[in-house]
N, C-alpha and C positions, 0 to 999 in steps of 0.2 A: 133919599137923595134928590135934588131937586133938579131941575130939566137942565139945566146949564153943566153943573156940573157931572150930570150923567154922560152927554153930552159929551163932554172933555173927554172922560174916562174912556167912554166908546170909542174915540179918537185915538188914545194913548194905546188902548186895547190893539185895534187894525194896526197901528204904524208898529208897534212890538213884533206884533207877527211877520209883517210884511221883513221886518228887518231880521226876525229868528230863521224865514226861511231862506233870506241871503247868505246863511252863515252856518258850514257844518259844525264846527267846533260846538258843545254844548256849553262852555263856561264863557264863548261869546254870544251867545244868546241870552234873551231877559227871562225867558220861560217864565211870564205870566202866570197866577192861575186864570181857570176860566171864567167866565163872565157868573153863572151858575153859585159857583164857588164863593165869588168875592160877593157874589147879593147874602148869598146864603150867614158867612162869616157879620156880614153888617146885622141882617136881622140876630142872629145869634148872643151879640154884644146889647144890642136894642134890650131883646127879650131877657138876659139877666141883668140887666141894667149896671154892666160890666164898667168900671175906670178907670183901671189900670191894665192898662194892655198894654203887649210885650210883643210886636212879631221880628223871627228872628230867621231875615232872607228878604231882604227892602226890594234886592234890584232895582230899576228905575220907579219903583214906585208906583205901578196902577195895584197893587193889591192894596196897599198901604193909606191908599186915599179913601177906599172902599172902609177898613178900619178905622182911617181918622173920622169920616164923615158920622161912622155909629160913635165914636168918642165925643164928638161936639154934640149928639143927641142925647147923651147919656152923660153930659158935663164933665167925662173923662178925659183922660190924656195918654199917649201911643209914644212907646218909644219904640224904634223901627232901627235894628242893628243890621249891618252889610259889611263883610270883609273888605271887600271893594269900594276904598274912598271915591272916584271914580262915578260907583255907581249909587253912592250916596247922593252926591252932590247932583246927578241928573234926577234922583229920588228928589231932591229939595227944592228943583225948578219946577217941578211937576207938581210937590204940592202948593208952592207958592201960586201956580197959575189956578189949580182947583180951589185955592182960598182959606188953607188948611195949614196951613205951616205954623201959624202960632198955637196948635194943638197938638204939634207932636214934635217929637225931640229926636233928632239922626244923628244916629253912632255909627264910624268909621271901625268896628268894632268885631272881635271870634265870639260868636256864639257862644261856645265853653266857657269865657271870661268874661260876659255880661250873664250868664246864668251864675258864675262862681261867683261874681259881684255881687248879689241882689240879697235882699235879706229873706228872712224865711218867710213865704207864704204874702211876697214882695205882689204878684200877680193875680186877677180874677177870670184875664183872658191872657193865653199865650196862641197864637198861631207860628207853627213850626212847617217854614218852607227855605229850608238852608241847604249847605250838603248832608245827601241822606246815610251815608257811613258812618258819621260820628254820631248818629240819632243815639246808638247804645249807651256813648261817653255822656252825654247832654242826661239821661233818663233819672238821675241819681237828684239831679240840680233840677232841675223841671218838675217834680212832685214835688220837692221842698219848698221850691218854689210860688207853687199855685198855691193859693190859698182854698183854704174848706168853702166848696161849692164853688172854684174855680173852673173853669173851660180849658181845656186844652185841644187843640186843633191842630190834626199832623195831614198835610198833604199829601198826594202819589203814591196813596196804599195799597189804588188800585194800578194803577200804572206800572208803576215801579215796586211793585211786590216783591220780586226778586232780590233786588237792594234792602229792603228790609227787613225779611228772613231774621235776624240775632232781636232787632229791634221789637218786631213783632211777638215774637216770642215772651221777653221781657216783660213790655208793657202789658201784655195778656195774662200774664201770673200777677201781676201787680195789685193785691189786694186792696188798697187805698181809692181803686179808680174803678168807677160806672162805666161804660162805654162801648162802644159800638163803632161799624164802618158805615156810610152813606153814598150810595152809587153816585156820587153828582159829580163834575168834571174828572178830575183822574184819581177820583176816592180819597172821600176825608173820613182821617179817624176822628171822632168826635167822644172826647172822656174827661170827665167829671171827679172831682176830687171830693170822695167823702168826706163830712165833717167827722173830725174825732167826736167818738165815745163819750 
């Protein structure tokens, strides 16, 4: 990422925060991930030379910039769904400003209906930072989804452990997937879709 628009990000970064801790309610908060996180998600994309990416939890958009900006490296394209029109549209002033908006497509859009839209094996990167209850419903469309030697990237595994107990569980029998957890901001799962046989 290059110095301006890191820049930006670092900016979008502090004023999130500054404004999450104005705000007890959690679904008015942007909840970020961390800086850590969203470096780590770029090289990731970089390194499989990932071009179709999916993340599905835009909020305002600093996570999403981090993913467009390895999409323009990697001549990919990001579509970035958020239940909240709302927080789309501040998503899409935010990539306009970082320079990125003509690489990614934002959907006003439920997670379960952009995964139940998509065709098989549609994805080579998904990062999953939505609501974490329905991670169990999503599980079924999200493998289908990824294509052989796709990425999948679940947030809050460490954080929010507790909320993902069914999910956990699940994706951890799930014979089709490589994968692991990564101590970096509030724990990513990091799992790989084997190629079929």
């Amino acid at each position: 990422m290059d110095e301006t628009r890191r820049r930006f990000a670092d900016e979008l970064y502090a004023a999130s925060r500054e404004h999450d801790r104005a705000h007890s309610d959690r679904l008015e908060r942007f909840r970020n991930v961390e800086p850590p996180t969203a470096e780590l998600l770029g090289v990731l994309i970089r390194a499989t030379r990932a071009q179709r990416i999916l993340e599905l939890g835009t909020s305002n958009g600093y996570s999403t910039i981090w993913l467009a900006d390895a999409a323009e490296a990697t001549a990919g394209r990001l579509v970035t769904v958020d239940l909240d029109a709302a927080r789309t549209e501040l998503a899409r002033s935010n990539l306009a400003t970082a320079g990125l908006l003509e690489r990614v497509e934002l959907r006003s859009e439920d997670a379960a209906s952009a995964l139940a839209g998509a065709a098989d094996g549609a994805w080579e990167f998904v990062f999953l930072d939505a609501e974490r209850p329905a991670y169990p419903v999503y599980l079924r469309d999200l493998l289908r989804t990824l294509a052989p030697g796709g990425v999948l990237a679940v947030d809050n595994v460490i954080s929010h452990e507790h909320e993902l107990v069914e999910f956990t569980r699940l994706i951890e029998a799930e014979p089709a997937l490589t994968q692991t957890v990564v101590p970096v901001g509030a724990g990513l799962r990091l799992a790989v879709r084997m190629p079929a046989d």
